[in-house]
Predicted model as a PDB file, atoms N, CA, C, CB and O in Angstrom, pLDDT in the B-factor column:
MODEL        1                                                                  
ATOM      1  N   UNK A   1     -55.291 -36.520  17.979  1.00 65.00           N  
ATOM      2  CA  UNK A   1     -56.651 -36.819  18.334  1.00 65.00           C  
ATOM      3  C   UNK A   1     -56.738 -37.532  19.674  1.00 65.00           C  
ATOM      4  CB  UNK A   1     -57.292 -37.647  17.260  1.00 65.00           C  
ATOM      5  O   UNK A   1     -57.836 -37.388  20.210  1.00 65.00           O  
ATOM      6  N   UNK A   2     -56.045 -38.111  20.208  1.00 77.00           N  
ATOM      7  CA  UNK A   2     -55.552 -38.977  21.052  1.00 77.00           C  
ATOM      8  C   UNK A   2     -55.643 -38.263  22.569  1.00 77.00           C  
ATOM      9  CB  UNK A   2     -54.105 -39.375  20.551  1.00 77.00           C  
ATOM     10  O   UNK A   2     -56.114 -38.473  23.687  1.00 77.00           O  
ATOM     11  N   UNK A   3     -54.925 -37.352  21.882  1.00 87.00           N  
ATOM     12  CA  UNK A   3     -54.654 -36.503  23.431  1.00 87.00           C  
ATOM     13  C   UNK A   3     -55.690 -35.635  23.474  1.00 87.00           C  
ATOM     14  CB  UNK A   3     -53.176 -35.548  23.638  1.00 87.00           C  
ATOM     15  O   UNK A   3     -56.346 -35.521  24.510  1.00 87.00           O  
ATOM     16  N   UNK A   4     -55.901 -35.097  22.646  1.00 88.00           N  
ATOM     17  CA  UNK A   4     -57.341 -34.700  22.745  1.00 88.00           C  
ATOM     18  C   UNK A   4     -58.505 -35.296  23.378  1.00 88.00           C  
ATOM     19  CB  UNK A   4     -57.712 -34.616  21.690  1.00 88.00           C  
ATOM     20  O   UNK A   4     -59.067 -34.975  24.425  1.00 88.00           O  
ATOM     21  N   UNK A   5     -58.740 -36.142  22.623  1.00 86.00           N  
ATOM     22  CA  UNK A   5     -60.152 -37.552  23.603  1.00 86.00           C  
ATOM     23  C   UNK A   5     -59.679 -37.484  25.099  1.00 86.00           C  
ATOM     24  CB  UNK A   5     -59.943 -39.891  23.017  1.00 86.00           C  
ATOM     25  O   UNK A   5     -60.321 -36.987  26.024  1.00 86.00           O  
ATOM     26  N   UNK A   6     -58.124 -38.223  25.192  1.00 91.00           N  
ATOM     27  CA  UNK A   6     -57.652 -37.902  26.753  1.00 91.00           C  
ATOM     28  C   UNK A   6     -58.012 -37.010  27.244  1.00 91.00           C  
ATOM     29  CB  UNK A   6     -56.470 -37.740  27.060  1.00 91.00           C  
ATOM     30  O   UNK A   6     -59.177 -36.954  27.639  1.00 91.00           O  
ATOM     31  N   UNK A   7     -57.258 -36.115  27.381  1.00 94.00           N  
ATOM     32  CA  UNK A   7     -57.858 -34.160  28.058  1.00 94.00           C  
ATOM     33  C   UNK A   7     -59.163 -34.408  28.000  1.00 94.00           C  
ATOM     34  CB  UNK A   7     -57.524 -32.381  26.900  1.00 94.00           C  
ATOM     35  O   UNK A   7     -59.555 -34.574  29.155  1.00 94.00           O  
ATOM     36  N   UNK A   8     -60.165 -34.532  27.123  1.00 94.00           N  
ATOM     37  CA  UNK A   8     -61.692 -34.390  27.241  1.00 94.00           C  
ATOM     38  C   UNK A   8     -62.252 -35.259  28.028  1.00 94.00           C  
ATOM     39  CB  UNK A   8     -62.381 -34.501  26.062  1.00 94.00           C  
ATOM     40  O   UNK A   8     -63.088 -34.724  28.755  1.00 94.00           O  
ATOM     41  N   UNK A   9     -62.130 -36.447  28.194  1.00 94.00           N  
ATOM     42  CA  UNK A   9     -62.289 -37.245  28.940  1.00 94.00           C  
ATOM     43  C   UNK A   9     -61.922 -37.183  30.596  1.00 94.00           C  
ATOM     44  CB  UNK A   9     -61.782 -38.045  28.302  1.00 94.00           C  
ATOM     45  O   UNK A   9     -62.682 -37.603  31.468  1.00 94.00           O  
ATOM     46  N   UNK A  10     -60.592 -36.569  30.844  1.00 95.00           N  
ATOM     47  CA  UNK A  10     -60.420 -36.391  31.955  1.00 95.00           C  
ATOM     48  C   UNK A  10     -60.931 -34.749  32.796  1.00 95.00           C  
ATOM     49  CB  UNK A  10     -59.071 -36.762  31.915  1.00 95.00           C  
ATOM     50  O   UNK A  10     -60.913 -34.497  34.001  1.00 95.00           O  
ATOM     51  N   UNK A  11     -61.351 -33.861  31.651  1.00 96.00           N  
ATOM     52  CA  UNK A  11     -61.970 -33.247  32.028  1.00 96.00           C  
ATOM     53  C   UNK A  11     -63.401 -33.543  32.845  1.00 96.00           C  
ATOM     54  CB  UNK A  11     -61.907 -32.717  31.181  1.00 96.00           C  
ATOM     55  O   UNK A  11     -63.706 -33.183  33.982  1.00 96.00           O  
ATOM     56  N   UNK A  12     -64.213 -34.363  31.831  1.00 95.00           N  
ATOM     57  CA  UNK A  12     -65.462 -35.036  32.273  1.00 95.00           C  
ATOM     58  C   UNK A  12     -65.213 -36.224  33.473  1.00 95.00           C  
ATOM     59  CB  UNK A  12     -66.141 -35.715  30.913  1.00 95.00           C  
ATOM     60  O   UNK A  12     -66.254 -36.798  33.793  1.00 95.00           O  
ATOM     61  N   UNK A  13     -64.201 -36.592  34.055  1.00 95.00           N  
ATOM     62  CA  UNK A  13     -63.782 -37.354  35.391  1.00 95.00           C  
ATOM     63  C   UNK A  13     -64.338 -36.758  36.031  1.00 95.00           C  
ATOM     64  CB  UNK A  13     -62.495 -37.521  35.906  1.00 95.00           C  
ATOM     65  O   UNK A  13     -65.407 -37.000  36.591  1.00 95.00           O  
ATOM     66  N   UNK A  14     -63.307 -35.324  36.072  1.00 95.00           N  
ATOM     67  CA  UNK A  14     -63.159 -34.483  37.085  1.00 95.00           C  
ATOM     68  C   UNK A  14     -64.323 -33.510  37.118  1.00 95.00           C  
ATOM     69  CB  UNK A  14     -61.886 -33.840  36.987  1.00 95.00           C  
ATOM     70  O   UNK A  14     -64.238 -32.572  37.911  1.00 95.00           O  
ATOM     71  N   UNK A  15     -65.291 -33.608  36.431  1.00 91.00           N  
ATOM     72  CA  UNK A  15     -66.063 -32.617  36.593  1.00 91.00           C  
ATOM     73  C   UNK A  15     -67.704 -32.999  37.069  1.00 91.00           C  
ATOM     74  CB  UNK A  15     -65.926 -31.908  35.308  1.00 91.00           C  
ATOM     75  O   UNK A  15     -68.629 -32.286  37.459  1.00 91.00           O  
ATOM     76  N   UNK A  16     -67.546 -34.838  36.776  1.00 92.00           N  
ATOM     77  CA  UNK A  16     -68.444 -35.978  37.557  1.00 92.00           C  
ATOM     78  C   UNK A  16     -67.768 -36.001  38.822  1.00 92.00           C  
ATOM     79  CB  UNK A  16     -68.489 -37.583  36.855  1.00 92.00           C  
ATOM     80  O   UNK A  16     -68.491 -35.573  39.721  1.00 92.00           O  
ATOM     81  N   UNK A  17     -66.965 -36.251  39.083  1.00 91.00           N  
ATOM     82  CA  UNK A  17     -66.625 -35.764  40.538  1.00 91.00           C  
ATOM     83  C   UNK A  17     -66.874 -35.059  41.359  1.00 91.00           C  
ATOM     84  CB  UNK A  17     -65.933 -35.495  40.710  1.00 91.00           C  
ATOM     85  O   UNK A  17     -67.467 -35.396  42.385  1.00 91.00           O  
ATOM     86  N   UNK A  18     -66.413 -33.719  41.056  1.00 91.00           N  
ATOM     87  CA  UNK A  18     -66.928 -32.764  41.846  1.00 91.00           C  
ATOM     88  C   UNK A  18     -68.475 -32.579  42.114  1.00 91.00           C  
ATOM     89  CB  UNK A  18     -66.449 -31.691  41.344  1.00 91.00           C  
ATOM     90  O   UNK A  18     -68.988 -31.962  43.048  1.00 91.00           O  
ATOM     91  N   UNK A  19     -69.209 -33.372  40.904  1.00 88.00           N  
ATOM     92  CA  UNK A  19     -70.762 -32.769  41.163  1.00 88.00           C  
ATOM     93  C   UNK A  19     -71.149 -33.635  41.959  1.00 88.00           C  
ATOM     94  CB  UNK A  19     -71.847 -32.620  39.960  1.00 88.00           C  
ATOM     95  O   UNK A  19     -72.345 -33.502  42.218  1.00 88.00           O  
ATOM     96  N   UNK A  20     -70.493 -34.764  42.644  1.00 90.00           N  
ATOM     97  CA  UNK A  20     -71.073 -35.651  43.195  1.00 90.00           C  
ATOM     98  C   UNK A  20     -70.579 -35.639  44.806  1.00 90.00           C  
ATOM     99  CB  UNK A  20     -70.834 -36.864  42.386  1.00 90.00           C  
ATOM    100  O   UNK A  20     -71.155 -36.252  45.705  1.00 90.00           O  
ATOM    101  N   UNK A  21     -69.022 -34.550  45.009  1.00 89.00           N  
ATOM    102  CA  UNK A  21     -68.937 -34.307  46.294  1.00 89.00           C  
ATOM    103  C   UNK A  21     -70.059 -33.198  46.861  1.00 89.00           C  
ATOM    104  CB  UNK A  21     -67.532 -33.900  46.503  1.00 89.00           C  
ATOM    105  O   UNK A  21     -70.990 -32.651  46.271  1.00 89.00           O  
ATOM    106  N   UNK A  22     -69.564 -33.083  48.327  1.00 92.00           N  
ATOM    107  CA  UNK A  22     -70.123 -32.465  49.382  1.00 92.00           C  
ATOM    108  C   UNK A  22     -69.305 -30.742  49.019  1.00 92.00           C  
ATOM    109  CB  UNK A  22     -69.693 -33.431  51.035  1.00 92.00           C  
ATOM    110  O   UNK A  22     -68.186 -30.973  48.561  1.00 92.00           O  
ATOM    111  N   UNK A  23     -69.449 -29.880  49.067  1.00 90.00           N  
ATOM    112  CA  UNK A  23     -71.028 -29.158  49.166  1.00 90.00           C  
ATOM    113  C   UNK A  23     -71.311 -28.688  47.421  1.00 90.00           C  
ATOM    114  CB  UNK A  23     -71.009 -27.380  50.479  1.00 90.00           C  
ATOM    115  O   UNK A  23     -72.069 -27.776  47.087  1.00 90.00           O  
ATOM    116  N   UNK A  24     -70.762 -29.278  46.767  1.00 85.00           N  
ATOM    117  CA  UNK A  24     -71.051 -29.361  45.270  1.00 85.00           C  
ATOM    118  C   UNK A  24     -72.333 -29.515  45.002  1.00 85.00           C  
ATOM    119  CB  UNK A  24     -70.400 -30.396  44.601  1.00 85.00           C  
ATOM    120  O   UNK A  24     -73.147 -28.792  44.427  1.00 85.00           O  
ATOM    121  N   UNK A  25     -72.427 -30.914  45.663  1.00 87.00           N  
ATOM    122  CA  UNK A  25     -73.774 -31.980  44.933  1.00 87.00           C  
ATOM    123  C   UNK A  25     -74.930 -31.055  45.215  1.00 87.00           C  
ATOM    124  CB  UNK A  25     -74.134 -33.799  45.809  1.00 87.00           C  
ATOM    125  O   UNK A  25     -75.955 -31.195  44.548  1.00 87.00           O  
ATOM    126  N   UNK A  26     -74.848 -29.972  46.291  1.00 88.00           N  
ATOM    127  CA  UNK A  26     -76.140 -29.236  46.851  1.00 88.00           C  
ATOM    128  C   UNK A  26     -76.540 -28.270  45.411  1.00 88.00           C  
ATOM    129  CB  UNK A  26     -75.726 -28.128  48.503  1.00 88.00           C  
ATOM    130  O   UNK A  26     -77.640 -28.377  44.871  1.00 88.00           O  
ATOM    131  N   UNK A  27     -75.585 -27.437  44.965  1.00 88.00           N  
ATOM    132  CA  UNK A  27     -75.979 -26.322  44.028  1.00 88.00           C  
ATOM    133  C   UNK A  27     -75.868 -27.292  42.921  1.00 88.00           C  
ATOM    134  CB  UNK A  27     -75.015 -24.849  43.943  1.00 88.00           C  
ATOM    135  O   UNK A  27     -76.708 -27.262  42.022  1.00 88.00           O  
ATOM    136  N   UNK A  28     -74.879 -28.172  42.907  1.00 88.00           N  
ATOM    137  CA  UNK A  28     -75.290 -29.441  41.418  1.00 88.00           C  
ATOM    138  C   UNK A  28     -77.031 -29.621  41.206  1.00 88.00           C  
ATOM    139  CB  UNK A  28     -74.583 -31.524  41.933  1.00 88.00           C  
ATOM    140  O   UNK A  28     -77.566 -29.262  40.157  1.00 88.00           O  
ATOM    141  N   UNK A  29     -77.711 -30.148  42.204  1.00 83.00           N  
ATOM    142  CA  UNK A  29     -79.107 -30.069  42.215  1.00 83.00           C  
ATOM    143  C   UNK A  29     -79.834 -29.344  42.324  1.00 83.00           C  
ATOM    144  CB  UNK A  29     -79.507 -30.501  42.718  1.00 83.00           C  
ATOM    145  O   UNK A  29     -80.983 -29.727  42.105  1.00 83.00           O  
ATOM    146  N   UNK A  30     -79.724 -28.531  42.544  1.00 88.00           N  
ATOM    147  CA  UNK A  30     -80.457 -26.919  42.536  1.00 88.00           C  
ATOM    148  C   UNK A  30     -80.194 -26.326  41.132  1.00 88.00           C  
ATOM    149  CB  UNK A  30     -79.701 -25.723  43.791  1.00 88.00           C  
ATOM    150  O   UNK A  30     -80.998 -25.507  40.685  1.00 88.00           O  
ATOM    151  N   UNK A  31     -79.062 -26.712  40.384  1.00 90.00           N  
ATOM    152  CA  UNK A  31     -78.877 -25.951  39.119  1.00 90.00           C  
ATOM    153  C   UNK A  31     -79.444 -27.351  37.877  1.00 90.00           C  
ATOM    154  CB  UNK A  31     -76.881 -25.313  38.970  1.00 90.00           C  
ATOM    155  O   UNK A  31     -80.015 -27.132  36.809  1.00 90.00           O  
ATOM    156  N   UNK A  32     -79.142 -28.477  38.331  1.00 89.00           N  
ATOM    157  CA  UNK A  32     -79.924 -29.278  37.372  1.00 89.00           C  
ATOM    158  C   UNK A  32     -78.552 -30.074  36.807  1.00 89.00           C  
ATOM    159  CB  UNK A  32     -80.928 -28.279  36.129  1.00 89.00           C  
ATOM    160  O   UNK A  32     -78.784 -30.658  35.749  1.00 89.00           O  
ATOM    161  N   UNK A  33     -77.478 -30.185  37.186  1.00 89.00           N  
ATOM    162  CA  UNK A  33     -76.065 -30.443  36.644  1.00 89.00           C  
ATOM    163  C   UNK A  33     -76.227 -31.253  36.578  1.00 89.00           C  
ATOM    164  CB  UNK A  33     -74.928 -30.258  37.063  1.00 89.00           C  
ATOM    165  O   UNK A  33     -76.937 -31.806  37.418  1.00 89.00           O  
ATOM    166  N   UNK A  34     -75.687 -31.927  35.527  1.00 91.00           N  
ATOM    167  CA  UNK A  34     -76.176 -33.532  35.284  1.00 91.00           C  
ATOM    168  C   UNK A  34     -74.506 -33.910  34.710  1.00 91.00           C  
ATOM    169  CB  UNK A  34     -77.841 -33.838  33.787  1.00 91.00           C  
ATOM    170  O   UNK A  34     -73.620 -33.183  34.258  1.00 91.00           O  
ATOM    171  N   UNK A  35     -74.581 -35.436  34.981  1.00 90.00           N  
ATOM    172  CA  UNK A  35     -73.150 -36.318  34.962  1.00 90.00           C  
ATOM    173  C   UNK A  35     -72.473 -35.882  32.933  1.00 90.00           C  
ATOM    174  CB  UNK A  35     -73.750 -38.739  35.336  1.00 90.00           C  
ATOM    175  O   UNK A  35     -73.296 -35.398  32.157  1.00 90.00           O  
ATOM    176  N   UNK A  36     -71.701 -36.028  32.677  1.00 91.00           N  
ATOM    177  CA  UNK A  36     -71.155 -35.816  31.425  1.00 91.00           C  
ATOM    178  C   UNK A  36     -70.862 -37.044  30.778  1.00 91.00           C  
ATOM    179  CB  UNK A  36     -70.028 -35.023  31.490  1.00 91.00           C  
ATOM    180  O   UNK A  36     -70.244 -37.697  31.619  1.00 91.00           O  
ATOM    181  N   UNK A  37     -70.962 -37.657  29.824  1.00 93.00           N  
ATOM    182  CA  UNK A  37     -70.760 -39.283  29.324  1.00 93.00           C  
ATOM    183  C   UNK A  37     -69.238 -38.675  28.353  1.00 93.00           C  
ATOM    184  CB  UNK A  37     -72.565 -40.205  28.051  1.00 93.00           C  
ATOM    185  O   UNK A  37     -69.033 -37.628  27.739  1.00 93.00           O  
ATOM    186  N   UNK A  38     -68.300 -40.036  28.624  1.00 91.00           N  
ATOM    187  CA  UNK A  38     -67.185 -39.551  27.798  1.00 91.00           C  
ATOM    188  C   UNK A  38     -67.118 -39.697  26.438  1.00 91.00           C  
ATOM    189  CB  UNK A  38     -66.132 -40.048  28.178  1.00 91.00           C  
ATOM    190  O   UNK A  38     -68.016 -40.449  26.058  1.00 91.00           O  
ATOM    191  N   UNK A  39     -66.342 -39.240  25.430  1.00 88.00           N  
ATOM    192  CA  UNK A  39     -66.487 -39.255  24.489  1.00 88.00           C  
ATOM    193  C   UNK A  39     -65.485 -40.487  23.691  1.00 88.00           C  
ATOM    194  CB  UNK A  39     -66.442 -37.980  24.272  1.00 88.00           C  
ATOM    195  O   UNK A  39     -64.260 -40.599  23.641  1.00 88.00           O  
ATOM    196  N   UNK A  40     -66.320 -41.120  23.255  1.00 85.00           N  
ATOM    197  CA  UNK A  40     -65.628 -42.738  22.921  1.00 85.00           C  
ATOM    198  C   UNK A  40     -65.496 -42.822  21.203  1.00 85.00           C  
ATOM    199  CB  UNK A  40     -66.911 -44.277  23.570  1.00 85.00           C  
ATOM    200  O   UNK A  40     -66.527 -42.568  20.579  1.00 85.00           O  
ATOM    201  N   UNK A  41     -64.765 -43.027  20.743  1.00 78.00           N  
ATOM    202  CA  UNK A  41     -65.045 -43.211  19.377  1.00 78.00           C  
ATOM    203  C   UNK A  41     -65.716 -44.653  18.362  1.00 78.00           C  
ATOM    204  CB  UNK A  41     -63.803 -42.905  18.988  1.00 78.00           C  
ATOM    205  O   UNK A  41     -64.985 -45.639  18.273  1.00 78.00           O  
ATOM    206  N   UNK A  42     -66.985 -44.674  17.708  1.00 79.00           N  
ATOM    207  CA  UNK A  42     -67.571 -45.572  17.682  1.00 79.00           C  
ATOM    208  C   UNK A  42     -67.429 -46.200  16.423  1.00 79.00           C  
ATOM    209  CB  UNK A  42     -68.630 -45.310  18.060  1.00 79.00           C  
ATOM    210  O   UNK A  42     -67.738 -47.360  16.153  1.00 79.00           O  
ATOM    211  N   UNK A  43     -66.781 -45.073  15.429  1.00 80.00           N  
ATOM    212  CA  UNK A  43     -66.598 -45.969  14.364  1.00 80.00           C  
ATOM    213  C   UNK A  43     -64.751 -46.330  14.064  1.00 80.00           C  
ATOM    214  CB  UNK A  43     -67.425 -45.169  12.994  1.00 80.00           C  
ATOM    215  O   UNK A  43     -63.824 -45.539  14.243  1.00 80.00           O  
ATOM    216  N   UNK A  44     -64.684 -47.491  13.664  1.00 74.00           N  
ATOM    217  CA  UNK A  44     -63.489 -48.200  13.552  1.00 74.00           C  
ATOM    218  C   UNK A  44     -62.406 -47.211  12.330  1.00 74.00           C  
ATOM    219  CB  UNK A  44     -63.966 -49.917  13.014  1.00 74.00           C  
ATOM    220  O   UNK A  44     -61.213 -46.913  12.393  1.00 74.00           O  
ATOM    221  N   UNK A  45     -63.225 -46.985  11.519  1.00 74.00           N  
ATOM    222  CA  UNK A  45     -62.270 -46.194  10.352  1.00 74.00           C  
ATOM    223  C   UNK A  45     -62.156 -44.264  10.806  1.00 74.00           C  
ATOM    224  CB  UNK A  45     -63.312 -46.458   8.422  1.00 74.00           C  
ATOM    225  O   UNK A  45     -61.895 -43.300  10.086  1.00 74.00           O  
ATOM    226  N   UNK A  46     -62.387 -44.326  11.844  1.00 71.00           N  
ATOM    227  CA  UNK A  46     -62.363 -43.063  12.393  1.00 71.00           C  
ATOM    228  C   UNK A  46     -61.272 -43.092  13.245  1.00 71.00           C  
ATOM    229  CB  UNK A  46     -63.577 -42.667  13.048  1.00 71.00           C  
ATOM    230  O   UNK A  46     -60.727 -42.063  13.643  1.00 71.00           O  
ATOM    231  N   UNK A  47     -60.865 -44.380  13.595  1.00 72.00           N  
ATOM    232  CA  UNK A  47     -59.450 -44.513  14.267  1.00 72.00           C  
ATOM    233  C   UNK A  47     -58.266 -44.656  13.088  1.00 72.00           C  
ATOM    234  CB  UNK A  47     -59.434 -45.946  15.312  1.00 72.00           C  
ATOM    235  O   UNK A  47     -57.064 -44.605  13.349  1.00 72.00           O  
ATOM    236  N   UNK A  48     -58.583 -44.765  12.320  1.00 75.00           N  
ATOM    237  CA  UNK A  48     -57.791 -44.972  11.215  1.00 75.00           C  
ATOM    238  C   UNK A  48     -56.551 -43.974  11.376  1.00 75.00           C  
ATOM    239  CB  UNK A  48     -58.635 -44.757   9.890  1.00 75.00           C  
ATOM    240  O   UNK A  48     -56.677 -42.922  12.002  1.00 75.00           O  
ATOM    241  N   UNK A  49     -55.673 -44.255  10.940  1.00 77.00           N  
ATOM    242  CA  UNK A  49     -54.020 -43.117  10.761  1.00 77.00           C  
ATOM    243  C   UNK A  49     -53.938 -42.770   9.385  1.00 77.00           C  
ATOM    244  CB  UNK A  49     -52.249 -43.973  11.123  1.00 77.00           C  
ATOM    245  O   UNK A  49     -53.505 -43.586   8.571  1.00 77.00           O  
ATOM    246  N   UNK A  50     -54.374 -41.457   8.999  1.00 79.00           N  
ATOM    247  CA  UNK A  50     -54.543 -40.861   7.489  1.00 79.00           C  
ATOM    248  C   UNK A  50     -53.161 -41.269   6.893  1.00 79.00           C  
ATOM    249  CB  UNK A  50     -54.819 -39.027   7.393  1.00 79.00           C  
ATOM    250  O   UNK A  50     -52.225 -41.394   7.684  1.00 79.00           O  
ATOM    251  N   UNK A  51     -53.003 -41.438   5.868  1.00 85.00           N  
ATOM    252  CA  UNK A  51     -51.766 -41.775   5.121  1.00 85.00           C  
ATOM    253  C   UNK A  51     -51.355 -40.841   4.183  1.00 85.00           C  
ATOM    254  CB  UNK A  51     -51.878 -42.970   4.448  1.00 85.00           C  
ATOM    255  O   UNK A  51     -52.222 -40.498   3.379  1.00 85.00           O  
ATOM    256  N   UNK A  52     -49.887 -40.171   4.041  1.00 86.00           N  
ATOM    257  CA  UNK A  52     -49.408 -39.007   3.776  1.00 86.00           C  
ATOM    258  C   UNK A  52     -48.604 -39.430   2.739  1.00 86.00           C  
ATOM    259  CB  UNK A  52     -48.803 -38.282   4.850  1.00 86.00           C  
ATOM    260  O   UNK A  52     -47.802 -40.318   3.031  1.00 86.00           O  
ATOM    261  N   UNK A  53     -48.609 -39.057   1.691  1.00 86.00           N  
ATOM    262  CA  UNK A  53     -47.493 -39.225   0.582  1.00 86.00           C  
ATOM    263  C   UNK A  53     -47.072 -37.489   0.231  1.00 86.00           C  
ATOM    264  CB  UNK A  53     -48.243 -40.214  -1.027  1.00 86.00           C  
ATOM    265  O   UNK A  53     -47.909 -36.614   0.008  1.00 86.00           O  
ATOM    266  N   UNK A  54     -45.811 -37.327   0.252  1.00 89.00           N  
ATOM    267  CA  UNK A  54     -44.941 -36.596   0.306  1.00 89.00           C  
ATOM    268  C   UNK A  54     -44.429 -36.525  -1.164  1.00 89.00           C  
ATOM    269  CB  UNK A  54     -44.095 -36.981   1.314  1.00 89.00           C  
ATOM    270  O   UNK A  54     -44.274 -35.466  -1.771  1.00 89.00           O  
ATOM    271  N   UNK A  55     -44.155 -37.913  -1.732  1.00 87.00           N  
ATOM    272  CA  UNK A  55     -43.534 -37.736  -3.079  1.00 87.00           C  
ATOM    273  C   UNK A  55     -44.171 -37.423  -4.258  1.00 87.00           C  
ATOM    274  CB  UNK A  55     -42.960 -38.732  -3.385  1.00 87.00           C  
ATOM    275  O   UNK A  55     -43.631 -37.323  -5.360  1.00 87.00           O  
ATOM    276  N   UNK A  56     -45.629 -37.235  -3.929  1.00 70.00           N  
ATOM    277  CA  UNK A  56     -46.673 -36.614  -5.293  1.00 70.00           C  
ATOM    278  C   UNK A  56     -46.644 -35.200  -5.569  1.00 70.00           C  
ATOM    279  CB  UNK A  56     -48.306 -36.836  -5.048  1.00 70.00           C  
ATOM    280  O   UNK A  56     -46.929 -34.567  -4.553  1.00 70.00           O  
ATOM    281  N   UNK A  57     -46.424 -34.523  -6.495  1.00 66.00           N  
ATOM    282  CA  UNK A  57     -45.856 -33.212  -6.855  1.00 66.00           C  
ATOM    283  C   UNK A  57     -47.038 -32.840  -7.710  1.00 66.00           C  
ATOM    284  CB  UNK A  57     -44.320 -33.198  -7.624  1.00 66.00           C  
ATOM    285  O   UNK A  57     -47.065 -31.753  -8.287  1.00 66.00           O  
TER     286      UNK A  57                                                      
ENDMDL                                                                          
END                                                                             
């Protein structure tokens, strides 16, 4: 999940970036492109590490 959020997140860097360089920002505003907010996780038990038992048959 981890690396996932990462990758997604650095996708949305790089893709606020570019809309905000030169000659981007021109068709960015002409098409309506708007900034991307990253994706944060808000609840605490959603970070949680599922727990695996192996020895239940």
């Amino acid at each position: 999940m981890a690396v996932s959020r990462t990758d997604y997140n650095n996708a949305v860097r790089q893709y606020n970036e570019y809309i905000r360089k030169f000659p981007a920002v021109l068709t960015a505003k002409a098409t309506g492109a708007k900034a991307r907010e990253y994706f944060e996780v808000t609840d605490a038990a959603a970070r949680a590490v599922p727990t695996v038992d192996f020895e239940k048959r």
